[in-house]
C-alpha positions in Angstrom: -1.6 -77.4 -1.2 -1.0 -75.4 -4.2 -4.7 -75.1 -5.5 -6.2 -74.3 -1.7 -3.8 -71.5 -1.9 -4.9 -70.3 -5.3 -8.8 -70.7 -4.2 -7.5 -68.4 -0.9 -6.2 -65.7 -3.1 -9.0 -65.4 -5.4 -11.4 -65.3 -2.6 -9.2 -62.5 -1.2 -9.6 -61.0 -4.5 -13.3 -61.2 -5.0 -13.7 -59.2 -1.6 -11.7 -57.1 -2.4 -13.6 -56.7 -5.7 -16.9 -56.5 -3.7 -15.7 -54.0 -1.2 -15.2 -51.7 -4.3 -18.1 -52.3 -5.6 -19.9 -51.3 -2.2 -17.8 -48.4 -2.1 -18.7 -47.0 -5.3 -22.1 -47.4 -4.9 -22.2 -45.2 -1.3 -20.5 -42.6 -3.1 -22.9 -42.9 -5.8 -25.9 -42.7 -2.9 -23.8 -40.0 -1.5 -24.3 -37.9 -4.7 -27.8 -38.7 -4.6 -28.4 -37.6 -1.0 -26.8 -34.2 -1.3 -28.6 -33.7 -5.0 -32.3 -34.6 -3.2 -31.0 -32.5 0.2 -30.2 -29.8 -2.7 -33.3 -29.7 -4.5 -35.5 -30.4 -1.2 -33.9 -27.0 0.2 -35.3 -25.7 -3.6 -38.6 -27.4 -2.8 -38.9 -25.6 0.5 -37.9 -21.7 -0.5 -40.6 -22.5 -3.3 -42.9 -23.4 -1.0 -42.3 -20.7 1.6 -43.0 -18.1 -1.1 -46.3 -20.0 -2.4 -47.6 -20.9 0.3 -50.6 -19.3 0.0 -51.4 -20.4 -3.2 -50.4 -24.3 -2.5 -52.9 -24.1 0.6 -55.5 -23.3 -1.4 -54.5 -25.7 -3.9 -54.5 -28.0 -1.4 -58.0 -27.6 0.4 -59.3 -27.5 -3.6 -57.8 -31.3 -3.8 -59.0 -32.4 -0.5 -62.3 -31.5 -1.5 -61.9 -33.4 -4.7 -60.9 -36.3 -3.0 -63.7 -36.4 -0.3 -66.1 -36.6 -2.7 -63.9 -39.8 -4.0 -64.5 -43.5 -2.4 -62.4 -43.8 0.9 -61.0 -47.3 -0.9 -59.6 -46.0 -3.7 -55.5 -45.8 -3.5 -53.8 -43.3 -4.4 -51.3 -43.4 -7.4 -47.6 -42.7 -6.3 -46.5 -41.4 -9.4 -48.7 -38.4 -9.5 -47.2 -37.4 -6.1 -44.3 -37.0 -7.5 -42.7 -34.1 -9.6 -41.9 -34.5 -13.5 -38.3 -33.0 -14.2 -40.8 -30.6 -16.6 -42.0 -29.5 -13.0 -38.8 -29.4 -11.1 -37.7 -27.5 -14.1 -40.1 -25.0 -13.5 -39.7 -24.5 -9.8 -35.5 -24.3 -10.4 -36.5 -21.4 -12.9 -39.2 -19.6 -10.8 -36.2 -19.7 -8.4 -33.6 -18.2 -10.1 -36.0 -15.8 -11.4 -36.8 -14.7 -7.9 -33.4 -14.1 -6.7 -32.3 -12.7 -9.5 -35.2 -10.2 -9.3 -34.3 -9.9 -5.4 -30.6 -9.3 -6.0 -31.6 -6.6 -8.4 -33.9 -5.3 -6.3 -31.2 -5.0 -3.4 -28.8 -3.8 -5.7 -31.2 -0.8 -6.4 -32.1 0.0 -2.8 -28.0 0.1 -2.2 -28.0 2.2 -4.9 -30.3 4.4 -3.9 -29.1 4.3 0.2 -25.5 5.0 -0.8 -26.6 7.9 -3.3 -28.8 9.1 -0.2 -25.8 8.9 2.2 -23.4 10.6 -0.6 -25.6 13.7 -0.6 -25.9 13.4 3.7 -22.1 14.0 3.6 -21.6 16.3 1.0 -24.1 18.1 2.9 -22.7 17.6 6.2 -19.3 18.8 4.5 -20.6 21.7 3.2 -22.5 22.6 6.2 -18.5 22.3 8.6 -17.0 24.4 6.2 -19.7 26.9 6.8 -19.6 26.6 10.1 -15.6 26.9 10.1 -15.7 29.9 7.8 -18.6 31.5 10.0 -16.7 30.9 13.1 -13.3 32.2 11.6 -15.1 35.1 10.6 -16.9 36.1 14.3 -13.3 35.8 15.8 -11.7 37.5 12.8 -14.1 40.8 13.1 -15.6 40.4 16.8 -13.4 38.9 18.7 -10.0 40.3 17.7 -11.1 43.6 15.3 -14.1 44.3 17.6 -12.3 44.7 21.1 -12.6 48.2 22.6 -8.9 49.4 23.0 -9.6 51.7 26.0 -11.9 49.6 27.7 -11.2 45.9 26.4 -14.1 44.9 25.9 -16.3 43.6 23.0 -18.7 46.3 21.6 -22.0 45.7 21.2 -22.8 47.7 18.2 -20.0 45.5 16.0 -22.0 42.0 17.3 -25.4 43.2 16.2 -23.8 44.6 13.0 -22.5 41.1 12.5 -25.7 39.2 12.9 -27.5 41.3 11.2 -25.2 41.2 7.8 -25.4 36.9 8.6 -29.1 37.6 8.5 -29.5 39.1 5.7 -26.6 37.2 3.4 -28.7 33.9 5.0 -32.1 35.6 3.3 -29.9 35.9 0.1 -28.9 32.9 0.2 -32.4 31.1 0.6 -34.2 33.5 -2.0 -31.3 31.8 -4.6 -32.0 28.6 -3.8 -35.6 29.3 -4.2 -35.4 30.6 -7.7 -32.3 28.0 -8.1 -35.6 25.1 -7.0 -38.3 27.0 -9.4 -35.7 26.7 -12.1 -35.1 23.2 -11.8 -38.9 22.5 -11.5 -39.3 24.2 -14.7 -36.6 21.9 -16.5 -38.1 18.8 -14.7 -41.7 19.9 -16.3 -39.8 20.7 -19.9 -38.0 16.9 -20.0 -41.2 15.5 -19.1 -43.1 17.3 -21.7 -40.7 16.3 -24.1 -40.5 12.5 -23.2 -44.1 12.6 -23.3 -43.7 13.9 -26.5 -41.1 11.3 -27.6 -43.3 8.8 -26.4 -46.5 10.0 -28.2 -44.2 10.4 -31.7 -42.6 7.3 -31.5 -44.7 5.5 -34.0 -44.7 8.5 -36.4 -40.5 8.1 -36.5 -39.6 7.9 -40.3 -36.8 6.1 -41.8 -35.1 8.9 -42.6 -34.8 9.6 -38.6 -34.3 6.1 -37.6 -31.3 5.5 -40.0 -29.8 9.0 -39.1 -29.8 7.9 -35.6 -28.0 5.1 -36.2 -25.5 6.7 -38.4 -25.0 8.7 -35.3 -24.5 6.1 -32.6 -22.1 4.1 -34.8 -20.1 7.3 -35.0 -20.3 7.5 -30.8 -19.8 4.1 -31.2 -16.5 4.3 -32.8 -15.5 7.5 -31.1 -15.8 5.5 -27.7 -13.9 2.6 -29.0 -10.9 5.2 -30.1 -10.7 6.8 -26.4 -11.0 3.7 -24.8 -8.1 2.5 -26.6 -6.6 5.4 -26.4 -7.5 5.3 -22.5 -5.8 1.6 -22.2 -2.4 3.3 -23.3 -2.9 5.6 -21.1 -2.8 3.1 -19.1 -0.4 0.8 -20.1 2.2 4.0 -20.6 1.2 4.5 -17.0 2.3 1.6 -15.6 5.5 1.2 -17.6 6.3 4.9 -16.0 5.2 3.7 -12.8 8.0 0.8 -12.8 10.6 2.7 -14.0 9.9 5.7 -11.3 10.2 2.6 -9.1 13.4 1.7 -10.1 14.8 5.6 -9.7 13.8 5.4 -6.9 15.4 2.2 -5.1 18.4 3.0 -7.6 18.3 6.5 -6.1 18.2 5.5 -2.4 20.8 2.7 -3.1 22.9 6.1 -4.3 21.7 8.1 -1.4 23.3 5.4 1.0 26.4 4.9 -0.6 26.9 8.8 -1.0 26.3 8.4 3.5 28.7 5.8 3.1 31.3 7.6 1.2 31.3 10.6 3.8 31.4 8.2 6.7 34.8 7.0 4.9 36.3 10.3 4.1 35.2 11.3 7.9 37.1 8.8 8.9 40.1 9.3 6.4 40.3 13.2 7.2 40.5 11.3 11.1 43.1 9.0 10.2 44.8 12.4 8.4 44.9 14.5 11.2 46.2 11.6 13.3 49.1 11.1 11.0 49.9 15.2 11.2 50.1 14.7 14.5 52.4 12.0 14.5 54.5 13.5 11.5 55.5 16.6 13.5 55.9 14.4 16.9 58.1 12.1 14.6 59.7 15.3 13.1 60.6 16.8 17.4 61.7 13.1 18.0 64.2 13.1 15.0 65.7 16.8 15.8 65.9 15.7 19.8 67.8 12.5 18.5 69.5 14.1 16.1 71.0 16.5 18.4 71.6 13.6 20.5 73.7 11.6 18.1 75.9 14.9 17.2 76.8 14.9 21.0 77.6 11.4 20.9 79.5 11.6 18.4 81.7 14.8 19.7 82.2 12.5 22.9 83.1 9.4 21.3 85.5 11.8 19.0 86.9 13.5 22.5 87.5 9.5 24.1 89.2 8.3 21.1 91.7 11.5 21.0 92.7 11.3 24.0 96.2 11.0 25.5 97.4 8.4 28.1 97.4 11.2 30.7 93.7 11.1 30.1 92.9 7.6 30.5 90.6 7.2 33.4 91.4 4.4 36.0 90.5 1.0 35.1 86.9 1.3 37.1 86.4 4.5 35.2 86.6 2.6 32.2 84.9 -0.4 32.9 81.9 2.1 34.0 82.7 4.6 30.5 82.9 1.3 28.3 79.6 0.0 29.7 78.3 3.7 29.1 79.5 3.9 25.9 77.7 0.8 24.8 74.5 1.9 26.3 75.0 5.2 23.7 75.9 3.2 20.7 72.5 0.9 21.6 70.6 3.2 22.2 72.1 5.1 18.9 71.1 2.6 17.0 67.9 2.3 18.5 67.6 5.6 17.7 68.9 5.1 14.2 66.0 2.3 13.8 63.3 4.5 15.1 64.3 7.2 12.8 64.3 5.1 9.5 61.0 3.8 10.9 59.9 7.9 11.1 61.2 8.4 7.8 59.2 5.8 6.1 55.8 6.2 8.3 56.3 10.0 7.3 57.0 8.8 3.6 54.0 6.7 3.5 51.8 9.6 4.8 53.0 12.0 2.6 52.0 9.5 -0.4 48.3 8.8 1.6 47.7 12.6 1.2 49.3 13.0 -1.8 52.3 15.7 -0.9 55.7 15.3 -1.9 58.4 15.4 1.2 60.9 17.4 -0.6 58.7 20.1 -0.4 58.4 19.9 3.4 
């Protein structure tokens, strides 16, 4: 039992070995497939931009081979390409595009210098406009209004057009001498490149090597303000952050400067609320002061008084239960008034004010 098991697992194990095997080798005919799809998509632009050439090619073989026996095979190798060949065609390729990207890169070049100089012109041709039209409502239709009969005269418009005119003839007789200028230069520089050209060979030593002196000095001169330039640049960004800092550290003071008046709005609230209650406190403890002085003159008046004044025993069951109502509400009064006292005491010390001075 124990060796069938053994011979189970290793055959477990040599499948599993194999299906590995067969796995590797489709991703290894994977590769292959996507490298031939790559080159035959090579094979194809190559042949799309020669074809004329390969028909002829062609029809020159075909010929060659008619003349041939009709029993004679062909060799399979010299169909195919020799890496020297696919070389070549990868190269011609990469040539090509390159020479097409550069060539698109030019025509860009040249359409976006075309549409810079379409919109300055356009630019400069709506500020004319807007200056022109500013100046027609400017001296026709506001300065040129008839006061007596409110109307436009007729005289000021044709006086108008007539100064555009001529300012427009200016204007085109300087840009014809501005064009003849130019022209001249254009036929000096070529004169002198020609010139160049022609007295290249002739260039001595002495000329060559002063030139040279000269653009290492350019050399080094751009070299010091381009690192010049990059701290500049650096120094820029350093004050960037920090004016980015102010600035949040600035707004963070800005809203706790809102939030400090909100609180003193609300203190100088809370103030004028304890006034208020101060002096109501202050009316309460003169009313209950005045109060107490009269209970106390009628408690003086009870307790000094003869038999003859004794009320009748229902008299002073009613006065006794009196009298205990006043001496609650006394010291009721009494409690209130401490309670005054040291609410007023407390708001004195909030705003600062010392209540012997009051």
């Amino acid at each position: 039992m124990i060796q069938e098991q053994q011979q189970g697992i290793t055959e477990e194990e040599k499948e599993l070995i194999q299906i590995e095997e067969l796995s590797q080798k489709l991703e290894g005919l994977y590769k292959d497939m996507e490298q031939i799809r790559r080159e035959n998509l090579l094979f194809e632009s190559y042949i799309m931009r020669n074809s004329k050439d390969l028909q002829r090619e062609e029809e020159a073989e075909d010929k060659k081979q008619k003349t041939k026996k009709k029993d004679k095979t062909i060799d399979k190798k010299a169909m195919q390409l020799t890496n020297e060949e696919k070389y070549e065609i990868a190269q011609f390729e990469s040539d090509t595009l390159k020479k097409n990207i550069e060539e698109g890169r030019i025509r860009s070049d040249q359409i976006l210098e075309t549409l810079r100089a379409i919109l300055e012109e356009t630019d400069k041709a709506i500020t004319e406009i807007r200056k022109d039209a500013f100046d027609f409502q400017r001296e026709i239709l506001f300065a040129g209004e008839n006061t007596r009969t409110g109307k436009i005269e007729a005289e000021r418009i044709e006086k108008y057009f007539k100064e555009k005119l001529a300012q427009k003839d200016a204007q085109i007789e300087k840009y014809k001498q501005k064009k003849a200028n130019i022209e001249q230069q254009i036929t000096k520089t070529s004169n002198q490149i020609q010139k160049k050209e022609e007295m290249g060979d002739d260039l001595k030593f002495i000329d060559f090597h002063q030139l040279q002196i000269e653009n290492k000095k350019y050399v080094k001169q751009i070299d010091e303000k381009n690192k010049k330039l990059l701290g500049l640049k650096i120094a820029t960004g350093k004050i960037s952050s920090i004016l980015i800092e102010e600035r949040n550290q600035l707004q963070n003071e800005i809203d706790q400067c809102n939030k400090l008046i909100q609180e003193i709005d609300d203190k100088n609230k809370k103030i004028a609320k304890t006034q208020e209650q101060i002096k109501k406190v202050k009316r309460q403890i003169s009313s209950l002061t005045e109060k107490k002085k009269k209970f106390a003159i009628q408690l003086e008046q009870v307790n000094n008084a003869t038999n003859e004044d004794i009320p009748k025993a229902m008299t002073y069951v009613l006065q006794k239960r009196k009298e205990e109502e006043l001496v609650y509400k006394i010291r009721n009064t009494n409690r209130k008034i401490e309670i005054a006292e040291l609410a007023y005491q407390k708001a004195c010390k909030v705003l600062g004010i010392n209540p012997e001075s009051l």
